[in-house]
ROPA-905727 format. One record per residue (C-alpha): x, y, z. Coordinates in steps of 0.02 Angstrom, whole numbers, plus 50000, padded with zeros to 5 digits. Layout:
// ROPA-905727
XYZ;...
This chain:
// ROPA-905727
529615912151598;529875899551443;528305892151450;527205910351422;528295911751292;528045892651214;526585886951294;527155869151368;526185857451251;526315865951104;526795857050948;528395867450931;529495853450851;528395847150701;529275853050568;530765841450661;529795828050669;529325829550517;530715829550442;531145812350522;530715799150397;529175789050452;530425771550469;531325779950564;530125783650671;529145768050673;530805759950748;531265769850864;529575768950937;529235749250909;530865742350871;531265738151049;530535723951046;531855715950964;533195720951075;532215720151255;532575708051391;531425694751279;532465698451124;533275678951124;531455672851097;531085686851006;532475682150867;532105665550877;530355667750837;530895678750704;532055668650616;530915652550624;529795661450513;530895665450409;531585647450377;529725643850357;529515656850246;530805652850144;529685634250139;528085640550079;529275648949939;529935631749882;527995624849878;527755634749699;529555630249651;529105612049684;527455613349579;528285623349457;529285608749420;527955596049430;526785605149309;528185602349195;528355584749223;526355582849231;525985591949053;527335582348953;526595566849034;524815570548981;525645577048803;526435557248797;525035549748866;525895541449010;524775531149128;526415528249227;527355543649230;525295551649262;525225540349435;527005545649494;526455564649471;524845558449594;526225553949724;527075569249714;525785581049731;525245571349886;526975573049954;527085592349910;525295594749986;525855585350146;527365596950163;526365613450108;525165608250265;526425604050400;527285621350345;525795631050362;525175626450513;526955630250583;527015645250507;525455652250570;525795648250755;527625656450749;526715674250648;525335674550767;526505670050955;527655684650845;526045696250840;525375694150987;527055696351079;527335711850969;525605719951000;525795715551189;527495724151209;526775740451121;525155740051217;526255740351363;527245751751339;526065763251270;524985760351426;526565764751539;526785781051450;524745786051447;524575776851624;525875786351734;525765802051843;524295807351755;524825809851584;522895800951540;522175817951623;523375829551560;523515826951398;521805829051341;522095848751392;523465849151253;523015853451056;523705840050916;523175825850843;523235812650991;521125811251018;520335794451067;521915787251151;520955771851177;520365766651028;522355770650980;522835758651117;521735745351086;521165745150904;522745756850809;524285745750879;523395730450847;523395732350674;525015743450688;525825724450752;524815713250659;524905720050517;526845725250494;527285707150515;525855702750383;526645712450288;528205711450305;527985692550275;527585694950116;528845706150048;529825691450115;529005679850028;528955691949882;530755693749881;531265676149876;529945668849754;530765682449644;532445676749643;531865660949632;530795661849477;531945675049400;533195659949372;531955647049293;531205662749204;533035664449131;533375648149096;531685643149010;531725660348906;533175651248816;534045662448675;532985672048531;533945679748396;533275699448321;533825706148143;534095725748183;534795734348033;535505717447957;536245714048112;535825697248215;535645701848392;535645684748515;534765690448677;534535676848824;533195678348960;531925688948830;530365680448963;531255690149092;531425707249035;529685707348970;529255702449139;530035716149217;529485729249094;527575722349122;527805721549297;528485738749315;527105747649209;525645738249303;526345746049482;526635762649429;525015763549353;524435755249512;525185768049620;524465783149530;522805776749558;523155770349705;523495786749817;521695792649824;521525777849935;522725781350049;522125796150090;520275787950105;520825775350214;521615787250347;520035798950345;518945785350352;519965777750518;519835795850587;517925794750555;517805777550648;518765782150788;517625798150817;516075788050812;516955773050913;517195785651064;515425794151038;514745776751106;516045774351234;515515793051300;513645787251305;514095771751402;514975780251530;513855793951562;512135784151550;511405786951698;511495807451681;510845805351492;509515795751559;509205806851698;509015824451586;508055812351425;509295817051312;509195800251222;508595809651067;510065824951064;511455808251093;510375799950946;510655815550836;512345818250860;512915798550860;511985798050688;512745812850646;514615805750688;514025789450607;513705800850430;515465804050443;515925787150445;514625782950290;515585798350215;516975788950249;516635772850185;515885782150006;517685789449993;518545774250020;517385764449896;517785776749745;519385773949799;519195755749765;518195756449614;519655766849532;520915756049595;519755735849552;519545745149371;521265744049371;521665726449451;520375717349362;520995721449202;522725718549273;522385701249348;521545692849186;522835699949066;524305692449184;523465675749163;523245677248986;524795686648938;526155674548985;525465660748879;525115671348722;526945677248722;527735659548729;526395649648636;527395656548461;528885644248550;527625628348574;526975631948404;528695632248322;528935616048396;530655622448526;529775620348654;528545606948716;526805607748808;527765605448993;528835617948959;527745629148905;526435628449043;528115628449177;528465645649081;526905652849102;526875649149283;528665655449303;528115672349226;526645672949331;527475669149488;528985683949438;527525694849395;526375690949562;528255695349655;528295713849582;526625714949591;526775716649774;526555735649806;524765733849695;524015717049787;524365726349955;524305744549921;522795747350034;523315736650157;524935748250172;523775763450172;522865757150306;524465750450422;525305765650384;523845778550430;523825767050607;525515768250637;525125785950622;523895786850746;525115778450874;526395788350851;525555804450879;525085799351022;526705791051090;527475808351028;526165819251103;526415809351270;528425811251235;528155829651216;526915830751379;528605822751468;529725836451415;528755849851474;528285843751649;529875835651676;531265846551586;531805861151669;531115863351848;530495881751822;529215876951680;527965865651792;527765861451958;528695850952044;528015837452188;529075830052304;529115819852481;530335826252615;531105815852746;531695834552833;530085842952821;528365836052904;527165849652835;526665855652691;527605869252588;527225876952434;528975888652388;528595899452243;527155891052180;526225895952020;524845888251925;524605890751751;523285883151614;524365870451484;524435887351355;525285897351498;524195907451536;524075911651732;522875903351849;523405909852016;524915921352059;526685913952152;526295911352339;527125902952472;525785892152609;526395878052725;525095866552805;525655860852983;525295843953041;523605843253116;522945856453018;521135857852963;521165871152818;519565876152705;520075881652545;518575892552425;518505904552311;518855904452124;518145887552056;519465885851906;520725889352035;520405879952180;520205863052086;521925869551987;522605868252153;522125853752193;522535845352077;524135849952087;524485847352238;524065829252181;525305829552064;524155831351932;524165849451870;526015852751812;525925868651715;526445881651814;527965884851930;528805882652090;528905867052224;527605858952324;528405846152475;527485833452561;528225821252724;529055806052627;528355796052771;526365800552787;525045793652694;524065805552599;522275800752534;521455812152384;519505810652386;519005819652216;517235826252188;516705812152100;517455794552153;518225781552004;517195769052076;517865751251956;517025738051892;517345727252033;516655718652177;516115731352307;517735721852410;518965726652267;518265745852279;518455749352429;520245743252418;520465752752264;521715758152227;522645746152313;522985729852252;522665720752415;520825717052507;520265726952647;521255719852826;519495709152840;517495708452807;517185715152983;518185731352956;517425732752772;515815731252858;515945743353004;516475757952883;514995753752775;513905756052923;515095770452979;514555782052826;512775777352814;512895763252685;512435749452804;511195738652669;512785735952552;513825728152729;513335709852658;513715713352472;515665715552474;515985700352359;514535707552230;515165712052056;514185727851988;514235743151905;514285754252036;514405770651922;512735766151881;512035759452012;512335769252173;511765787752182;512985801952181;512715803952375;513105784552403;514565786852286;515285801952392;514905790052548;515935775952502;517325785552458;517325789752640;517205772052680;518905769052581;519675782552687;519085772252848;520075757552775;521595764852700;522015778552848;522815789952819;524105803752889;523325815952760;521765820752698;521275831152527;519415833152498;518775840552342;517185844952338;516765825852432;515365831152530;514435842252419;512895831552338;512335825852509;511065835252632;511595843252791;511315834152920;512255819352835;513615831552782;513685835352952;513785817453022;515015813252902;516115827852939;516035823553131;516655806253091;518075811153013;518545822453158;518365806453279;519075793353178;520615805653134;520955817253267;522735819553215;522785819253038;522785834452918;521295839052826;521405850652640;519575853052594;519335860552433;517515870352432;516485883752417;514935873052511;514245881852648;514545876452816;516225869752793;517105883052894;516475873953060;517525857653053;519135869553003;520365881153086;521245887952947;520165896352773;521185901152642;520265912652482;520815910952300;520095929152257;520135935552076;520445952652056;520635959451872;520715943451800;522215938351931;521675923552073;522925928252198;522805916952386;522825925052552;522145917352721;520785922052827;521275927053012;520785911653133;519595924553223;518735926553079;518565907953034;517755906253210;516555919753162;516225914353002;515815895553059;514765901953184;513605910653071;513525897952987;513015887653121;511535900653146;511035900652979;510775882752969;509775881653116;508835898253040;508435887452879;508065871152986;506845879853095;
């Protein structure tokens, strides 16, 4: 089969992808948001910041001309023409506010729409028939998908449309001042080899030449730090889920005292990130050696090489100062990949992180939804009102085999025990769930049943006690009295009066009570089918007795798939099926019914041997 031979999963097309330039990539993945069913707003949010852009550019065109006006007033001494340059730069600061303020609230309703249309769709792919479970079995770099999701496309959106702002803005102050830089350099005549050589624009082409050395200088010093950044956001994402896994499993670290072995390691994760930060600092300190020296000598430098002009007496004081400006605006223009260099590094080692993980998640769809014969395949039936497996093989995500092809079909009414193998049994049933999709062959359920999974340890959500029980429907339970009577029903009557209570019931109910309520959901949603994994096995006998003996009288006609190797089991079933590994094969055969009867009666005896 293909996938033994490329493990489904596997990374098989990187040197495609990377061969695909990183734009490319980056639009394929986020560029729908310009062309979705929003894309009218969408543009028109888009090109309103422009226009506005395009405003904030004519701000330091504006005061380029008014320093002009203001310096050869001062150099005249004119009270009057002093006053009307007041009035202007009130005007120009009025407009320069009104601009600004629109311009921030079009950027950030552009961001947030941008960042909300990649967190969902990013959720849809991660979110949807379990790609969230499976894909932490496959190898690549696609760890930590939440702090990807919540903190890595956040700057991903933010961040482009920072920056891509001020390329904008970049771009157009440049052709802007690279006219009055023309026109203000004038004409200067050179004597080369008794020749007289009349060049215009002089300003200019220094400009340029200044401009160019300063970022390729910059960008020489400036890779170090993008490589610091991106191991430095590995290093924070890494200690970010360290704390999230301590949250979430409290209770057991609490339980076993292992505050001090979660201190060690958390400090240990947190040296990376100090690791981190160091590297990123020398980064910096190369690259500020650098900039400071750059940003006082671009103040300086425009001024010393016209000043020879104002001293000649071609050129007067407002002229000269509008100059200077003019080659410090053309200057701060090219200087654009230096002022946001790390900023870039940063985005781009985000955008990164996304898109492995959109791509790992792309991949993950290929192999369990390609070709039918390289993963499982779950359907519902309208013809068929059982169970069938045809052909089916389970596999782990490198290929390997789990359990052998077999063929099994569950009747309607059924109550089938299914032990043995641990790794292979939970395999199963996951896949049967539609979970576990590395393998091979077809698994049909009845298109018109209702099938309940109850997993070994309930997702109980940070809800009221209401909204759990209805999980994971969106609707309440039918009313308070039925919510109530299957509290009572599995032996949770003291929470019967706390349905509208908002707690963290992970944390505060005990594994048994957890394993109860899930049986409390299955009162309320009733189903046609029922798959137990495990459900029953933290509680004590007689309770996993009682609780057992209510299903069989609330659901008398529905079918029941326990998953377990719990003892006692056997006596509320009339079908056992064994996942038996021989030789490092788990192959499945069933137990004759005369020998579940048998077997459940022991059992019987032994209990009442081990009571007594």
């Amino acid at each position: 089969m293909d996938s033994m031979t490329t493990p489904p999963g596997a990374p098989t097309n990187d040197a495609g992808r990377s061969a695909r330039s990183f734009t490319r990539r980056f639009v394929d993945f986020a560029g729908g948001y310009w062309t979705g069913e929003r894309r009218v707003t969408v543009w028109l949010l888009t090109v309103t910041l422009i226009v506005l852009t395009v405003g904030q550019v004519v701000v330091p065109v504006l005061i380029n001309i008014w320093s002009e006006q203001l310096f050869d007033a001062l150099e005249q001494r004119s009270m009057e023409r002093f006053y009307t340059m007041i009035g202007a730069v009130v005007v120009i600061i009025g407009y320069n506010i009104v601009n600004a303020m629109l311009h921030l609230l079009v950027k950030r309703r552009l961001q947030l729409g941008w960042r909300q249309w990649l967190t969902s769709k990013l959720l849809e792919d991660w979110l949807r028939r379990g790609r969230h479970h499976q894909i932490a079995f496959l190898p690549g770099d696609h760890d930590n998908p939440d702090g990807r999701i919540a903190e890595d496309v956040r700057i991903t959106a933010e961040m482009a449309i920072d920056l891509g702002h001020s390329l904008t803005y970049c771009a157009m102050l440049l052709i802007s001042f690279t006219n009055i830089l023309w026109m203000l350099s004038g004409r200067i005549s050179v004597t080369l080899l008794d020749t007289e050589l009349t060049i215009p624009g002089h300003l200019l082409f220094i400009a340029l030449l200044y401009a160019a050395m300063g970022t390729t200088i910059a960008l020489l010093v400036g890779q170090p730090l993008v490589r610091a950044v991106n191991q430095r956001q590995h290093f924070e994402a890494d200690f970010r889920f360290g704390l999230a896994r301590v949250r979430e499993n409290g209770q057991a670290i609490a339980l076993l005292h292992g505050e001090t072995a979660e201190r060690k390691s958390l400090t240990g994760l947190f040296a990376e990130v100090a690791a981190g930060w160091h590297g990123q600092t020398r980064a910096l300190g190369n690259m500020m050696l650098f900039s400071a020296t750059y940003s006082v000598l671009s103040a300086a430098f425009p001024i010393l090489v016209a000043a020879p002009r104002y001293i000649a007496g071609t050129i007067s004081l407002g002229v000269l100062m509008q100059t200077s400006q003019a080659f410090q605006q053309t200057v701060g223009a090219l200087s654009w990949p230096i002022d946001n260099l790390a900023r870039a590094a940063e985005w781009r080692a985000s955008v990164e992180r996304v898109l492995n993980l959109h791509e790992a998640l792309e991949r993950l769809d290929r192999d369990v939804c390609g070709v039918a014969e390289n993963h499982i395949t779950v359907d519902r039936s309208e013809e068929h009102h059982n169970l069938i497996c045809d052909g089916v093989s389970i596999h782990d995500p490198n290929g390997k085999p789990l359990v052998h092809r077999f063929d099994l079909e569950i009747h309607q009414g059924d109550r089938v025990l299914i032990v043995g193998d641990a790794a292979a049994t939970v395999r199963l049933f996951r896949a049967v769930a539609g979970a576990w999709p590395w393998g091979s062959g077809h698994i049909m359920l009845p298109s018109h049943t209702r099938v309940f999974f109850i997993p070994e340890r309930p997702y109980l959500p940070h809800e009221t006690l209401r909204a759990v029980l209805a999980y994971p429907g969106t609707a309440n339970p039918a009313d308070d009295d039925v919510a109530r009577e299957a509290l009572r029903d599995v032996g949770l009557p003291h929470l019967a009066d706390q349905l509208d209570r908002m707690e963290e019931w992970d944390e505060s109910l005990s594994v048994p009570e957890r394993q109860r309520l899930s049986f409390a959901r299955l009162l309320i949603r009733r189903p046609d089918w029922i798959f137990l994994e495990d459900a029953t096995d933290s509680l004590d006998i007689d309770s996993e007795e009682e609780l057992l003996a209510m299903l069989s009288r609330k659901f008398p006609h529905a079918t029941v798939l326990t998953i377990s190797n719990h003892g006692g089991l056997a006596a509320h079933h009339t079908r056992k099926l064994i996942l038996e590994r021989k030789n490092g094969a788990v192959t499945l055969r069933e137990m004759h019914q005369d020998a579940v009867i048998n077997d459940s009666d022991t059992t019987r005896r032994g209990r009442r041997v081990g009571r007594g």
